[in-house]
Every structure is written in structure tokens, then in C-alpha cells.
C-alpha positions as CSV (number, residue, x, y, z in Angstrom):
1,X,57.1,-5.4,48.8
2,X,58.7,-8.1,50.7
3,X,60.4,-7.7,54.8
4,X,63.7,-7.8,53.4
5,X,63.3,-5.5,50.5
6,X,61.8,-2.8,52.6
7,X,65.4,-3.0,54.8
8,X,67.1,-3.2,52.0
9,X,65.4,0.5,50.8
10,X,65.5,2.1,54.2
11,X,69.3,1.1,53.8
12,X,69.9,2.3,50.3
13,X,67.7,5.9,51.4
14,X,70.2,6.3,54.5
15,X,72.9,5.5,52.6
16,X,72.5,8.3,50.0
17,X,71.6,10.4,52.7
18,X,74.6,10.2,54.7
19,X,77.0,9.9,51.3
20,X,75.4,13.2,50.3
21,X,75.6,14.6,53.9
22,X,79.8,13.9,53.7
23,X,79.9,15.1,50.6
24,X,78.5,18.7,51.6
25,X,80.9,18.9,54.7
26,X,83.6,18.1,52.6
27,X,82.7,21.0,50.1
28,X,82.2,19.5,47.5
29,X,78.3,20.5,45.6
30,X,78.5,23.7,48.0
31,X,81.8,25.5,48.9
32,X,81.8,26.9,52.5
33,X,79.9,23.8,54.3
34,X,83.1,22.4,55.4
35,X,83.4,20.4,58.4
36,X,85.6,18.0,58.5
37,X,84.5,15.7,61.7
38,X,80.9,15.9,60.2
39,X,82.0,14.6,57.0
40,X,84.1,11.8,58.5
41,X,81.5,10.7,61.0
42,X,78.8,10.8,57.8
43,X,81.1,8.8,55.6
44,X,82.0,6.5,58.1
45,X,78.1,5.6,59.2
46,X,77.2,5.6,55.1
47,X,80.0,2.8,54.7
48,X,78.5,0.8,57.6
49,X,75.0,0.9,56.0
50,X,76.7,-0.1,52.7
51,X,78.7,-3.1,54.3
52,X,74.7,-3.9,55.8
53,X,72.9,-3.5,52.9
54,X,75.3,-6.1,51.2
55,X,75.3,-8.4,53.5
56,X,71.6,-8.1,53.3
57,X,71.3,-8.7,50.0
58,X,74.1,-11.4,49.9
59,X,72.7,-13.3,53.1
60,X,68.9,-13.1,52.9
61,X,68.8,-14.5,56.7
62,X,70.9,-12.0,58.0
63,X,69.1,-9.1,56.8
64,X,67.2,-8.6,59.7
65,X,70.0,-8.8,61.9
66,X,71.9,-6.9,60.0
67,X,69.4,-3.7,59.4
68,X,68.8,-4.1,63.2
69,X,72.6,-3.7,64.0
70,X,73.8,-1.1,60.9
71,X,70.8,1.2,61.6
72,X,71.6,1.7,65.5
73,X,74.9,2.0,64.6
74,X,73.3,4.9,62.5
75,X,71.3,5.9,65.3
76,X,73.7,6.3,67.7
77,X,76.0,8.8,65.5
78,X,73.0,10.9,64.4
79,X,72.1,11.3,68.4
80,X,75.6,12.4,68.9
81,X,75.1,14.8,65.9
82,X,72.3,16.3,67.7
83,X,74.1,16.6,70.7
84,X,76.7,18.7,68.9
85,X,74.2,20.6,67.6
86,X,72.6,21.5,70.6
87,X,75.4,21.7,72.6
88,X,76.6,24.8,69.8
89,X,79.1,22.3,68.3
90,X,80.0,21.7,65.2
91,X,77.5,23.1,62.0
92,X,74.3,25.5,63.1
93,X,72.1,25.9,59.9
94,X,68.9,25.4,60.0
95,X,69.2,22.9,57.1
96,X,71.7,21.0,59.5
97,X,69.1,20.9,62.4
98,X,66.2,20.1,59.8
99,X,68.5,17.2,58.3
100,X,69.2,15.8,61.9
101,X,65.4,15.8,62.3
102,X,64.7,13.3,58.9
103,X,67.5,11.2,59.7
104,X,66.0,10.9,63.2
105,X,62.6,9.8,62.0
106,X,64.2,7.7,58.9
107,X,66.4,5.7,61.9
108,X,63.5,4.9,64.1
109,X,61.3,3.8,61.4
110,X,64.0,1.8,59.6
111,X,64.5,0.7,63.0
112,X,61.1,-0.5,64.1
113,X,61.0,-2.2,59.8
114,X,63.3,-4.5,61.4
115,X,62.3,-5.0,64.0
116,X,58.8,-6.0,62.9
117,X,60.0,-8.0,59.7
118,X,59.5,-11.9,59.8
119,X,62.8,-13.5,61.0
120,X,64.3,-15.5,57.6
């Protein structure tokens, strides 16, 4: 697997992660996980990664960059999620906390993909 198709999964697996992640907080698969600033916030990072995994795949040389950016744009809302968490904010399940946790070490490592991959 090339550089650039290894960002281009890590995108696709965080976007479905954070699509599905909205999608529970609006109600939708499960009634009574409503939240609607953790849905928003989830929607709004899984259109970012969409807009960067299209530009990745429509500008080879950008993908890099683009990972790079979209993913610590990702980053940066998941560590604000945790701090909501912890701070007794927002939603308290244990799948929540758990789900946090993966996106945490699905971020860095996307993170560090980028960082690593050959510059187009």
C-alpha cells in the first residue's frame, strides 16, 4: 500500500467513525443518545475529513498536506471532547469514554502516517 493510500484509509476510517458518532447523538440507530452539540461537533469534523480525503484523492500532491491539516483539525475537537468529558460535560457512558479513547489513538497514528509519508 502506497503513502497516499494509507491517508486516504485513515481518512475514510475517521470519517465513518465520526458520521456514525453524529448519527448516534442525533438518535438516530439508538433513541436516547441525544446530544445535540456532540452531534454537530462530530458532523462538522466528519465533513472536514471528507473535504480532505477529496482533495487527497483529487490532488495526489496535496494529500500529505491535507491529511496533516484535516486530521489535527480532528485532533483538536476530539481533545475538546475529552475535556467535556472529564470536566462532567456533555455524554458520560462508558462507550463515550472508550470511543474518545480509539479516536485518540486513530488521530495520532493517522497523524504521525503523514507525517512520515514521502512528500509528492
Amino acid at each position: 500500500m502506497t503513502s497516499r493510500s494509507t491517508l486516504l484509509t485513515f481518512l475514510t476510517v475517521e470519517i465513518l467513525l465520526f458520521a456514525g458518532a453524529s448519527l448516534i447523538h442525533a438518535g438516530i440507530p439508538i433513541a436516547g443518545s441525544e446530544h445535540v452539540q456532540a452531534m454537530t461537533a462530530e458532523g462538522v469534523i466528519a465533513a472536514v475529513l471528507t473535504l480532505g480525503l477529496a482533495i487527497g484523492g483529487l490532488r495526489p500532491a496535496a494529500a500529505r498536506t491535507t491529511a496533516l491539516a484535516v486530521q489535527g483539525f480532528a485532533l483538536l475537537g476530539t481533545l475538546v471532547g475529552v475535556f467535556t468529558i472529564a470536566v462532567g460535560v456533555g455524554p458520560q457512558t462508558p462507550a463515550d469514554k472508550a470511543f474518545h479513547g480509539v479516536l485518540l489513538v486513530l488521530l495520532v497514528a493517522g497523524l504521525v502516517a503523514a507525517w512520515r509519508a514521502r512528500r509528492a
